[in-house]
MIDO-813849 format. One record per residue (C-alpha): residue number from 1; x, y, z. Coordinates in nm, 2 decimals, always signed. Layout:
+-----+--------+--------+--------+
: num :   east :  north :     up :
+-----+--------+--------+--------+
: NUM :      X :      Y :      Z :
...
+-----+--------+--------+--------+
//
This chain:
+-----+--------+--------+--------+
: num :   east :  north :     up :
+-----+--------+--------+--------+
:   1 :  -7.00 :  +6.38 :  +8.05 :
:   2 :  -6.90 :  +6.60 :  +7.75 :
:   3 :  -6.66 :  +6.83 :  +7.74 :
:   4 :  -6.60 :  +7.15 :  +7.50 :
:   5 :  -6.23 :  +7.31 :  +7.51 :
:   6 :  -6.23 :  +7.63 :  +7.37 :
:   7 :  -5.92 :  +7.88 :  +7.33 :
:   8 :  -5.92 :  +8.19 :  +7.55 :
:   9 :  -5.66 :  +8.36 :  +7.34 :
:  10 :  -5.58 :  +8.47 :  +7.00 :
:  11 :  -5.51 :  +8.03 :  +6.89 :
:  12 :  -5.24 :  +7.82 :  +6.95 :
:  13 :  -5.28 :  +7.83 :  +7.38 :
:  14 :  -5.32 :  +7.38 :  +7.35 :
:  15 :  -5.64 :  +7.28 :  +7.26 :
:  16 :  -5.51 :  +6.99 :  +7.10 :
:  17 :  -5.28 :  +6.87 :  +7.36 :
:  18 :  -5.56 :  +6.93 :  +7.59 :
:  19 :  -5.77 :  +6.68 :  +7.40 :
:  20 :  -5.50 :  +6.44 :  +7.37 :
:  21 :  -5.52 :  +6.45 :  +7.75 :
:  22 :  -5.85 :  +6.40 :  +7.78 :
:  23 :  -5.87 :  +6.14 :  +7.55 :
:  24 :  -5.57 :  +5.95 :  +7.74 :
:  25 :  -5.76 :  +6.00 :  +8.09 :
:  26 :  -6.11 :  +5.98 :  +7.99 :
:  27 :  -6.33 :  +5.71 :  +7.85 :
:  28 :  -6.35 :  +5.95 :  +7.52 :
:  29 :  -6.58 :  +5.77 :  +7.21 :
:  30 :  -6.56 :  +6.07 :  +6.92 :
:  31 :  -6.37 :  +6.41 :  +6.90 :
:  32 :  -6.57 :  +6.65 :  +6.73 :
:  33 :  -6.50 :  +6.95 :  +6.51 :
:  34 :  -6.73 :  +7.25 :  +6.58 :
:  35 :  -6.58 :  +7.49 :  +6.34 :
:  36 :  -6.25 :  +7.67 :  +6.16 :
:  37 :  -6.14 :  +7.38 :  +5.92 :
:  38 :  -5.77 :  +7.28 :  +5.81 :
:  39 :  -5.62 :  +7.60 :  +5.90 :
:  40 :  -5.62 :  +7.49 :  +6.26 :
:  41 :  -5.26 :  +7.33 :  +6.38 :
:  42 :  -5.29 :  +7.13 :  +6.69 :
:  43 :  -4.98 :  +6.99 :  +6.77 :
:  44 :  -4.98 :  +6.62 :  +6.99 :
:  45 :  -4.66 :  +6.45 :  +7.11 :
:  46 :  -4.73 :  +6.13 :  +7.26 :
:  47 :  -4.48 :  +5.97 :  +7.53 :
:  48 :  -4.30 :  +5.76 :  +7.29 :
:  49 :  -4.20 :  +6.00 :  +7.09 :
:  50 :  -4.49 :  +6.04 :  +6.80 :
:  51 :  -4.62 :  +6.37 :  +6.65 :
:  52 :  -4.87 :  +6.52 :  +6.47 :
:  53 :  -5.04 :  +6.87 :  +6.44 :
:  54 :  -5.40 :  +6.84 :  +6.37 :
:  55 :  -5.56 :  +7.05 :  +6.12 :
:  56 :  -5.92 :  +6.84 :  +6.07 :
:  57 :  -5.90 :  +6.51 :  +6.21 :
:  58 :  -5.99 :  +6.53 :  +6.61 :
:  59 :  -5.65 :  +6.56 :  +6.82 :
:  60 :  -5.72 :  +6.26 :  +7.03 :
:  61 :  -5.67 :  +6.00 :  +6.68 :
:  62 :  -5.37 :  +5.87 :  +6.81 :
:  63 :  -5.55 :  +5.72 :  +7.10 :
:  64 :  -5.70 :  +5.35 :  +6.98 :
:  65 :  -6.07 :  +5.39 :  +6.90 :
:  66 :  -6.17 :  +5.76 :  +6.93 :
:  67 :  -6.32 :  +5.91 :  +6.66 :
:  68 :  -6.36 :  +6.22 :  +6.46 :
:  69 :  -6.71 :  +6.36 :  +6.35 :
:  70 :  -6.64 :  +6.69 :  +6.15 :
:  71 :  -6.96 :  +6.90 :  +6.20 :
:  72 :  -7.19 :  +7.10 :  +5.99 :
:  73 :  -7.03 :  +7.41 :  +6.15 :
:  74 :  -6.68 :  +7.30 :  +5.95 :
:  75 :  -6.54 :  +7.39 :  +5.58 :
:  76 :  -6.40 :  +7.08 :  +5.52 :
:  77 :  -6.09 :  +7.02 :  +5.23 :
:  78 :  -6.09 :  +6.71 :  +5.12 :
:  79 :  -5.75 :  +6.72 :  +4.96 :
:  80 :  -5.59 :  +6.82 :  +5.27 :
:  81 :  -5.75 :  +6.60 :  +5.49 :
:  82 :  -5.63 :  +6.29 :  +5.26 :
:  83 :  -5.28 :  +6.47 :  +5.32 :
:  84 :  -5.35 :  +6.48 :  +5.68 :
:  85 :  -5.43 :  +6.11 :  +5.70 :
:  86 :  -5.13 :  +5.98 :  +5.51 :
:  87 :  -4.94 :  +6.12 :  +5.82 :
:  88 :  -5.17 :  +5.99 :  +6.07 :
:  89 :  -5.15 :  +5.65 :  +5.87 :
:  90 :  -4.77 :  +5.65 :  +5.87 :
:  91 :  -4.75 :  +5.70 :  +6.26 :
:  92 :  -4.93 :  +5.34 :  +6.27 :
:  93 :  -5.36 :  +5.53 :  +6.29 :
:  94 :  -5.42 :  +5.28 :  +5.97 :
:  95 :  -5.80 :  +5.29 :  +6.07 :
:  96 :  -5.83 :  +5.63 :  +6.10 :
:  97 :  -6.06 :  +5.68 :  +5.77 :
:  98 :  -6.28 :  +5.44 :  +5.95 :
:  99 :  -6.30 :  +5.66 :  +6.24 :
: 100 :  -6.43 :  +5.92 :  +6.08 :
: 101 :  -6.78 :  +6.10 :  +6.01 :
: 102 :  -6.85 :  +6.35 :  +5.80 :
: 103 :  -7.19 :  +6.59 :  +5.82 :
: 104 :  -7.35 :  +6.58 :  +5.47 :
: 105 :  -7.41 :  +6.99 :  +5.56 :
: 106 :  -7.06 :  +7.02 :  +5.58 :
: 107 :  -6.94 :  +7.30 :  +5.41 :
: 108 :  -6.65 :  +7.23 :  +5.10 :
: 109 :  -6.35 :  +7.39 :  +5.02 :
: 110 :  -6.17 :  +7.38 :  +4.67 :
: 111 :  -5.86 :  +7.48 :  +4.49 :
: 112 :  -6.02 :  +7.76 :  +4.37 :
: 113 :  -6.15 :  +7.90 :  +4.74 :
: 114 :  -5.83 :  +7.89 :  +4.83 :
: 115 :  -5.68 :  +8.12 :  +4.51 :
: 116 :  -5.94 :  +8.33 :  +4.57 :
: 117 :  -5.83 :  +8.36 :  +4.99 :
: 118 :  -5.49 :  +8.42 :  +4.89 :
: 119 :  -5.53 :  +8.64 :  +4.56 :
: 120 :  -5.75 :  +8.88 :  +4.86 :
: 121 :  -5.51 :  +8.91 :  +5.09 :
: 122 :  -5.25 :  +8.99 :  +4.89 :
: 123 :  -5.43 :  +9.23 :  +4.71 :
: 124 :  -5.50 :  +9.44 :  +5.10 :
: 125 :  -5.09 :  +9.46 :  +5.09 :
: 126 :  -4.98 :  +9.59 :  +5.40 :
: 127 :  -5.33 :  +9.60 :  +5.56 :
: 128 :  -5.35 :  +9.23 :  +5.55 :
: 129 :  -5.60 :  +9.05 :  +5.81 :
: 130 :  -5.36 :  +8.75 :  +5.90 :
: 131 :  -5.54 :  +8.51 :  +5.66 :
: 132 :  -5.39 :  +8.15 :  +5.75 :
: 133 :  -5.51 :  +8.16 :  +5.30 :
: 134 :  -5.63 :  +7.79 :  +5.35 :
: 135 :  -5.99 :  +7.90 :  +5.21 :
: 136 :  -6.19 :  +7.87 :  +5.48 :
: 137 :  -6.30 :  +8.24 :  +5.46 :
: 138 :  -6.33 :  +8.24 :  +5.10 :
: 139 :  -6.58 :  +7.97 :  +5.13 :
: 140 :  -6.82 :  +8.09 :  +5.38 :
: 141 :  -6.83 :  +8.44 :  +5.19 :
: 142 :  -6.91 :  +8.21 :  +4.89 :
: 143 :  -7.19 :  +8.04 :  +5.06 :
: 144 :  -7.35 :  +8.36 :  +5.18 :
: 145 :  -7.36 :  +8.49 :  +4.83 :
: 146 :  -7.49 :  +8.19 :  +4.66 :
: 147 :  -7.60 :  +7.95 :  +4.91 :
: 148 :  -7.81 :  +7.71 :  +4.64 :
: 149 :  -7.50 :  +7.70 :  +4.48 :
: 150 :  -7.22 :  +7.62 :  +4.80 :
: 151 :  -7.02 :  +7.32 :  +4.73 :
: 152 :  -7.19 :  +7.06 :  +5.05 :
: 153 :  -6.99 :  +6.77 :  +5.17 :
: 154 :  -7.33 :  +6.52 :  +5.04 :
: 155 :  -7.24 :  +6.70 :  +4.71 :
: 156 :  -6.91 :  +6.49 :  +4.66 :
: 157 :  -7.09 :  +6.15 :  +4.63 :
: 158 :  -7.34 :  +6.30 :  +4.33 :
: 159 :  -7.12 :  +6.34 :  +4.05 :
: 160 :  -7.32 :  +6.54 :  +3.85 :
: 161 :  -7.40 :  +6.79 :  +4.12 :
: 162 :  -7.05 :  +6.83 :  +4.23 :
: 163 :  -6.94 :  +6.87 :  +3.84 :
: 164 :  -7.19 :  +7.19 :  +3.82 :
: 165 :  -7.10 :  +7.32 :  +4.15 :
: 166 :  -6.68 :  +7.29 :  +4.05 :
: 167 :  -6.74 :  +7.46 :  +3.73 :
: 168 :  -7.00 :  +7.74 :  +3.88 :
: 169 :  -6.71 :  +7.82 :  +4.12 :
: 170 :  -6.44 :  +7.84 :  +3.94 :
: 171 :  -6.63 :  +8.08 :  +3.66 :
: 172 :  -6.74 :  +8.28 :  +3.95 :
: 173 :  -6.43 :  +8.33 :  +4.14 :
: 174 :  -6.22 :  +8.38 :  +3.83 :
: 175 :  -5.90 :  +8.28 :  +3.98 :
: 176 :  -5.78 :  +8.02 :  +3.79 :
: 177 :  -5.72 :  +7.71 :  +3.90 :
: 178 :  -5.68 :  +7.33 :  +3.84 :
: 179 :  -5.91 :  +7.20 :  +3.54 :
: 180 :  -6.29 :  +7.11 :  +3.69 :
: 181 :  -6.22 :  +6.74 :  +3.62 :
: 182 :  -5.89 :  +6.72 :  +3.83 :
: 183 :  -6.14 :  +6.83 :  +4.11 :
: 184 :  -6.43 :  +6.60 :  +4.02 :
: 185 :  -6.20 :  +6.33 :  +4.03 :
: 186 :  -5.99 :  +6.42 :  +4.40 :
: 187 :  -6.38 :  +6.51 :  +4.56 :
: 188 :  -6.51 :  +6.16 :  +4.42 :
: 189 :  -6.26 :  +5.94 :  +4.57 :
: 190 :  -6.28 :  +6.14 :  +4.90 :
: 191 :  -6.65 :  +6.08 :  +4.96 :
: 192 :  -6.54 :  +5.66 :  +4.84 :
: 193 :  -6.35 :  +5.71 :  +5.19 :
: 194 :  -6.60 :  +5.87 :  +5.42 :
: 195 :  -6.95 :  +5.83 :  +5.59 :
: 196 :  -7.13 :  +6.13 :  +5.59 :
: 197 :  -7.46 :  +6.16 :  +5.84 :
: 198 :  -7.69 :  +6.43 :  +5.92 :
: 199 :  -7.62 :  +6.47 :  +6.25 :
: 200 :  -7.39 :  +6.36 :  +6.55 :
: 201 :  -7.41 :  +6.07 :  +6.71 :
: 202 :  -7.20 :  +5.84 :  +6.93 :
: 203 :  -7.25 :  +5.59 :  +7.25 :
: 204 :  -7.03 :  +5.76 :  +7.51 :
: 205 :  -6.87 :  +6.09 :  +7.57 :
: 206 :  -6.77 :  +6.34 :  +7.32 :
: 207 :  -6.49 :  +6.60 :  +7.33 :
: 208 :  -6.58 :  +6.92 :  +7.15 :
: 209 :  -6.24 :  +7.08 :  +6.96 :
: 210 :  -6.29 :  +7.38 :  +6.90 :
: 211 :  -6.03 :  +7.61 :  +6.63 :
: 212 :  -5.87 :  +7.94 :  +6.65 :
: 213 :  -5.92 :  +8.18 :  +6.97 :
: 214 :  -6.22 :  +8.37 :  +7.09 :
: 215 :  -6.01 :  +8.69 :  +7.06 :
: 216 :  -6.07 :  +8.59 :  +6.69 :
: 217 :  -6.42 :  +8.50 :  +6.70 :
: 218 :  -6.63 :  +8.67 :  +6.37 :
: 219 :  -6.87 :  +8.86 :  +6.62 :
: 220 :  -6.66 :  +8.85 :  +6.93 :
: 221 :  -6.31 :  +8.94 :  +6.80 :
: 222 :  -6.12 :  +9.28 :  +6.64 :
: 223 :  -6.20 :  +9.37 :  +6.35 :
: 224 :  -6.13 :  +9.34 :  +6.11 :
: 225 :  -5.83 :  +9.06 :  +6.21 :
: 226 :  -6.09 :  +8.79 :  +6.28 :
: 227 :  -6.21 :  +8.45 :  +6.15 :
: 228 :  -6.51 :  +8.39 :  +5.94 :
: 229 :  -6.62 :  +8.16 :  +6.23 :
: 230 :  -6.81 :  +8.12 :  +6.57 :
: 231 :  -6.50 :  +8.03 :  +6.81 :
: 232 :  -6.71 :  +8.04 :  +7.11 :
: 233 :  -6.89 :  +7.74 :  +7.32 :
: 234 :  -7.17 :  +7.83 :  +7.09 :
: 235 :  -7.16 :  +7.59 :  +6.77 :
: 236 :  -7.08 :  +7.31 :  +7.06 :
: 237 :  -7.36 :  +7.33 :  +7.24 :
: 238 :  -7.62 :  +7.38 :  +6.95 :
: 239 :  -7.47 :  +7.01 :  +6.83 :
: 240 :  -7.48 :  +6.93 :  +7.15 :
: 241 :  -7.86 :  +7.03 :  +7.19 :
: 242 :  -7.93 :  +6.81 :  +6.83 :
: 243 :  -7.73 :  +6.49 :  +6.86 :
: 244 :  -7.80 :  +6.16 :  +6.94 :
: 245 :  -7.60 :  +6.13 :  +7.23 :
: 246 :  -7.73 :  +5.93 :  +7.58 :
: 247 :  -7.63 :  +6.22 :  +7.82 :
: 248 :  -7.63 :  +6.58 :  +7.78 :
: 249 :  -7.41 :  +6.72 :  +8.01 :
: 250 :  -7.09 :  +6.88 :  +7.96 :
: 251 :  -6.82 :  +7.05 :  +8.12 :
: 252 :  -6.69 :  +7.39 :  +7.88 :
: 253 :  -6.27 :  +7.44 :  +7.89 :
: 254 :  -6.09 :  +7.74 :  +7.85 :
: 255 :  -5.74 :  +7.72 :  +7.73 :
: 256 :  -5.46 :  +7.95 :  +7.83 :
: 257 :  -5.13 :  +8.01 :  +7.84 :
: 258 :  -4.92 :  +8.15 :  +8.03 :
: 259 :  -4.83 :  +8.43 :  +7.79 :
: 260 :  -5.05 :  +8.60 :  +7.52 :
: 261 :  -4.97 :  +8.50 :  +7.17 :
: 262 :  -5.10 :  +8.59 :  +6.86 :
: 263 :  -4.98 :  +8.49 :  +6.45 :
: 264 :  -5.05 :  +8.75 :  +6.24 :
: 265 :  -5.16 :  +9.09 :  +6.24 :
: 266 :  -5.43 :  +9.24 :  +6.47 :
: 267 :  -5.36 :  +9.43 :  +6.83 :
: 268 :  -5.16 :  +9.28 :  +7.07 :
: 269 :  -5.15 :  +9.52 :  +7.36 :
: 270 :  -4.87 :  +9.31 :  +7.55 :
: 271 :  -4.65 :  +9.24 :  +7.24 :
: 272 :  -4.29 :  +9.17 :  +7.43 :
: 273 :  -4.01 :  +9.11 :  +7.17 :
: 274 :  -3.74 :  +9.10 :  +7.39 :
: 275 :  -3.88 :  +8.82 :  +7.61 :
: 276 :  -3.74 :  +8.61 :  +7.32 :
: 277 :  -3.99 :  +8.30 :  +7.34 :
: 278 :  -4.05 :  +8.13 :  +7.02 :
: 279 :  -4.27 :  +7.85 :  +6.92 :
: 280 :  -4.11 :  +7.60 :  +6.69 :
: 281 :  -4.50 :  +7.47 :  +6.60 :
: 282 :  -4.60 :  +7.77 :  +6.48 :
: 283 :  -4.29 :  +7.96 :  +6.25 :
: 284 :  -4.32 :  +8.24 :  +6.01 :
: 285 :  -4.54 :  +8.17 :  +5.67 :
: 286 :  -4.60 :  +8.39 :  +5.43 :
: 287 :  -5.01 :  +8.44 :  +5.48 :
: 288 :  -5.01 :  +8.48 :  +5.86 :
: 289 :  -4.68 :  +8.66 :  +5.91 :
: 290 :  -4.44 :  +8.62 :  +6.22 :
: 291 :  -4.57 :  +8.46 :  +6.56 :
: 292 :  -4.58 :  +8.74 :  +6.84 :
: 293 :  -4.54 :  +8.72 :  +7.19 :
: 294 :  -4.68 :  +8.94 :  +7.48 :
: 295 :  -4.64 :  +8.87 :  +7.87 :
: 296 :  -5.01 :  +8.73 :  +7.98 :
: 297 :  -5.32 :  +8.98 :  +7.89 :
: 298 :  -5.59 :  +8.98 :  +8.16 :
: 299 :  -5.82 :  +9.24 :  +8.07 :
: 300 :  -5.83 :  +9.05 :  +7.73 :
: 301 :  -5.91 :  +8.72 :  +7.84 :
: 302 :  -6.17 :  +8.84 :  +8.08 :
: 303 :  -6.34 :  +9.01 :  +7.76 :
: 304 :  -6.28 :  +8.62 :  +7.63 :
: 305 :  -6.44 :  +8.46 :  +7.92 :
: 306 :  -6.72 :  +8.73 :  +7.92 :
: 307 :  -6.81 :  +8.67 :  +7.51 :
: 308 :  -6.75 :  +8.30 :  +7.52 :
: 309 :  -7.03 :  +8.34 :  +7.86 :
: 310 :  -6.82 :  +8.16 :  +8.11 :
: 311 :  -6.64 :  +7.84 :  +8.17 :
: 312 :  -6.66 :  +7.60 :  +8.43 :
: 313 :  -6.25 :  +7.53 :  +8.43 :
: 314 :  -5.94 :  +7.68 :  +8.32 :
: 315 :  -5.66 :  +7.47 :  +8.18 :
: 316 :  -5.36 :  +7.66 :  +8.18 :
: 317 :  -5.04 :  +7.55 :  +7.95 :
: 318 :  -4.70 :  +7.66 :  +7.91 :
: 319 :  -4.61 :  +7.68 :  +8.24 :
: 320 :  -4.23 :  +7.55 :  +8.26 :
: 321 :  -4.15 :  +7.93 :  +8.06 :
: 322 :  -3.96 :  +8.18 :  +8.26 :
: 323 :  -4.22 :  +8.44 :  +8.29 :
: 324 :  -4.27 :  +8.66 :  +8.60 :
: 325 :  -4.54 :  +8.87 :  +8.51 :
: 326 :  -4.86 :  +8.91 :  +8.38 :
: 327 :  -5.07 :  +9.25 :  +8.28 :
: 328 :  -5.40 :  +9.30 :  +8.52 :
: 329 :  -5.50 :  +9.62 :  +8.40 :
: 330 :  -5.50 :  +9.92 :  +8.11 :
: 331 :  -5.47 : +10.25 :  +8.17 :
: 332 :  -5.85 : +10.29 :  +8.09 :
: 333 :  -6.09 : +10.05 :  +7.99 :
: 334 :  -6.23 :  +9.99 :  +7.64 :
: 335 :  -6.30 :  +9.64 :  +7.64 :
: 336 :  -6.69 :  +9.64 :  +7.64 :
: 337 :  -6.85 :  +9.26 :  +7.53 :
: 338 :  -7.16 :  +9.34 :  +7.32 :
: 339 :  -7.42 :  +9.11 :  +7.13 :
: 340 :  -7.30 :  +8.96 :  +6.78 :
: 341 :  -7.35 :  +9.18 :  +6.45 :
: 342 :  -7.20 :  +9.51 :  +6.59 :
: 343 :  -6.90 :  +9.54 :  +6.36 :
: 344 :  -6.85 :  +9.90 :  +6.40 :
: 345 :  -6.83 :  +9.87 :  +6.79 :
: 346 :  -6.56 :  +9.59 :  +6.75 :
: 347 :  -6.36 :  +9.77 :  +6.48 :
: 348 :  -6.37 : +10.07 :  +6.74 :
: 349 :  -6.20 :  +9.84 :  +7.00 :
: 350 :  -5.93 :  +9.75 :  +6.80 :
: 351 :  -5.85 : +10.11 :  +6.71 :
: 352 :  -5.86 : +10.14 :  +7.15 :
: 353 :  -5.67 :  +9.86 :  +7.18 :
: 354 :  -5.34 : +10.03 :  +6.97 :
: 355 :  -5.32 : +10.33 :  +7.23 :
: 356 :  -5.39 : +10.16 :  +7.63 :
: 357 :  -5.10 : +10.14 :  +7.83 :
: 358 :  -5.07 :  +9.79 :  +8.02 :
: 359 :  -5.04 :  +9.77 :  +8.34 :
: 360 :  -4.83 :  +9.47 :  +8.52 :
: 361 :  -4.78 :  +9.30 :  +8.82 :
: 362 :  -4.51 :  +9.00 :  +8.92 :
: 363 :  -4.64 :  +8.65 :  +8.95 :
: 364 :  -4.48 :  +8.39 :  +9.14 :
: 365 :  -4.80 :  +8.17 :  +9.14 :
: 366 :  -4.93 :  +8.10 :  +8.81 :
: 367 :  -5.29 :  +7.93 :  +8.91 :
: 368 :  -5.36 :  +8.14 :  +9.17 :
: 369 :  -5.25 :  +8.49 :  +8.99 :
: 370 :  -5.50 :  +8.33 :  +8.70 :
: 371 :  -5.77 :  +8.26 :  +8.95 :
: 372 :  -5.75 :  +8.57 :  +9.12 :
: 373 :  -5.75 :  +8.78 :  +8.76 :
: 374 :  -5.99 :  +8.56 :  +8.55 :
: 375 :  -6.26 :  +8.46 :  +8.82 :
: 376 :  -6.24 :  +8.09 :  +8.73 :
: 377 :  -6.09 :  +7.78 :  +8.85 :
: 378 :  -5.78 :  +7.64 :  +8.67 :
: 379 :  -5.88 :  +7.27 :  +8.66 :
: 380 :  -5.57 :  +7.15 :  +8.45 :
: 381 :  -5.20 :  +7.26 :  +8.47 :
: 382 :  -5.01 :  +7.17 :  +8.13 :
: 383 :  -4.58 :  +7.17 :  +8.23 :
: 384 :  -4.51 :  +7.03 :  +7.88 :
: 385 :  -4.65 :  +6.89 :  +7.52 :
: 386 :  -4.71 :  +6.52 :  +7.63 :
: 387 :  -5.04 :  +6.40 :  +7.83 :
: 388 :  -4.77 :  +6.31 :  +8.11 :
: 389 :  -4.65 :  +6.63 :  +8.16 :
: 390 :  -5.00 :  +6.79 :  +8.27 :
: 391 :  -5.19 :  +6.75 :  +8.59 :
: 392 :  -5.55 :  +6.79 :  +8.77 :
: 393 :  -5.55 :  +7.09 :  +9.03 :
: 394 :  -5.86 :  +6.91 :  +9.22 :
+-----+--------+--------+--------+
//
């Protein structure tokens, strides 16, 4: 059995101590990234006491033994990942480089992705999209325009190739930048640390991590305060479909919490200042902006079950906050699922979305108001940030 978890929200509802979890209660061989790349922050606390938020390496690495396989569907940055594993390597995962696989299709981030992320959103001033300005967008816009040209993970091991590719993209982007030889040198000694492989495989089950929210998804989400990435089940289940794995089938998580967050800009119909919850994981920064807080959204995480086409469980987190109430309605509806490529339509929701009035309802039972509202079956109740503070509902 496989298992995808997926965010039913805007990011940050737990996918990565949901994988944790899984990892801890599950005979769990790799953890694979489907897509996003080191802007995600999944944040793991284990029992005794150890911590680490997860931005490319799969969130179940502090258990012994499981892997991470970072797909074709990922922009990869090598020189954060090496930062990343220092961390993991001080918290005693020495092995972890040995752990992990790399698709040679993987897409590559640089220094001068990154300028070019930031210098973009800087320049929209106060219309800014939210960018986390790790890159990641910058890089699949690059690819688009000059896809014999996009820096590929394989790339890194071919010195040569990866010299022209550097230089192409910093000429191109014109944002400055370290020299092309500071680059060649950091990209060489990452692929000395990696395997890279053209597709998945692995000899038992495989837990699918999955970045950002469907609420942000590139086809799926508001626009324009979306990801340059599929955040649904999608990317998952092509793998899925392609890998060399001995069983096929696969249960698909949706993550929740119990309110309706979002960092950044965008709509958030529910926005609720004065419930004063914060989230020390996820402070202010000066790309995304502050973290917001609404009381739970319904009618937008039925839009996220109905793009992401169902799930077969819920797991629902955050449920030792003091909330009492949840919105099961608008005023009107204007949350209308359509297929991928329609930007206008989605652009047209997000204007919608700034004028509904929400309407609420008390909740005393969290699982059973979520049930009732969402049409799905919480499978997993998460009271706290450990794997020991969350529990099967069957």
């Amino acid at each position: 059995m496989h298992y995808i978890v997926v965010d039913l929200g805007f990011g940050d509802c737990g996918k990565g101590t949901t994988v944790d979890y899984l990892c801890a209660t599950r005979d769990i061989d790799t953890v694979v990234r489907f897509n996003g790349g080191a802007q995600a922050a999944h944040t793991v606390v284990l029992a005794d006491g150890r911590k680490h938020t997860f931005a490319q390496f799969g969130s179940g690495s502090l258990r012994p033994g499981v892997r991470t396989h970072l797909s074709s569907f990922m922009v990869v940055d090598p020189l954060a990942l090496v930062t990343e594993a220092e961390h993991l390597v001080s918290l005693g995962v020495t092995d972890i480089w040995d752990r992990l696989t790399v698709d040679a299709a993987a897409l590559i981030t640089t220094p001068y992705h990154r300028l070019a992320n930031r210098s973009a959103e800087l320049a929209r001033g106060a219309d800014r999209h939210g960018s986390c300005g790790m890159g990641v967008g910058a890089t699949t816009e690059y690819a688009l325009a000059y896809p014999d040209d996009a820096l590929r993970a394989a790339d890194c091991a071919d010195p040569p190739v990866l010299r022209r590719k550097l230089a192409q993209a910093r000429a191109r982007l014109g944002v400055g930048g370290p020299p092309v030889e500071a680059c060649l040198a950091a990209f060489t000694g990452f692929a000395s640390l990696v395997r890279f492989v053209d597709r998945l495989s692995a000899a038992g089950s495989c837990v699918f991590e999955g970045a950002q929210g469907v609420l942000l998804d590139e086809w799926h989400g508001f626009h324009p305060y979306t990801t340059w990435s599929t955040t649904t089940f999608a990317n998952a289940l092509e793998l899925l479909r392609v890998a060399d794995l001995p069983d096929r089938s696969v249960t698909r998580l949706g993550v929740l919490r119990t309110v309706t967050t979002r960092h950044g800009a965008g709509p958030l119909p529910t926005e609720a200042p004065a419930l004063g919850i914060t989230d020390p994981n996820n402070p202010a920064n000066d790309w995304q902006g502050a973290f917001r807080v609404g009381h739970f959204d319904a009618p937008l995480h039925r839009y996220a079950l109905e793009a992401a086409g169902g799930v077969d469980g819920l797991v629902l987190t955050y449920l030792d906050l003091p909330v009492d109430r949840m919105c099961h309605a608008y005023d009107r509806e204007v949350l209308r699922p359509g297929a991928p490529g329609d930007l206008d339509r989605q652009a047209a929701m997000t204007r919608a979305l700034a004028t509904v009035e929400p309407q609420y309802t008390p909740v005393t039972d969290w699982v059973g108001a979520v049930e009732s509202e969402l049409g799905a079956p919480v499978v997993l109740e998460s009271w706290g940030p450990t794997a020991q503070d969350k529990k099967p509902t069957t």
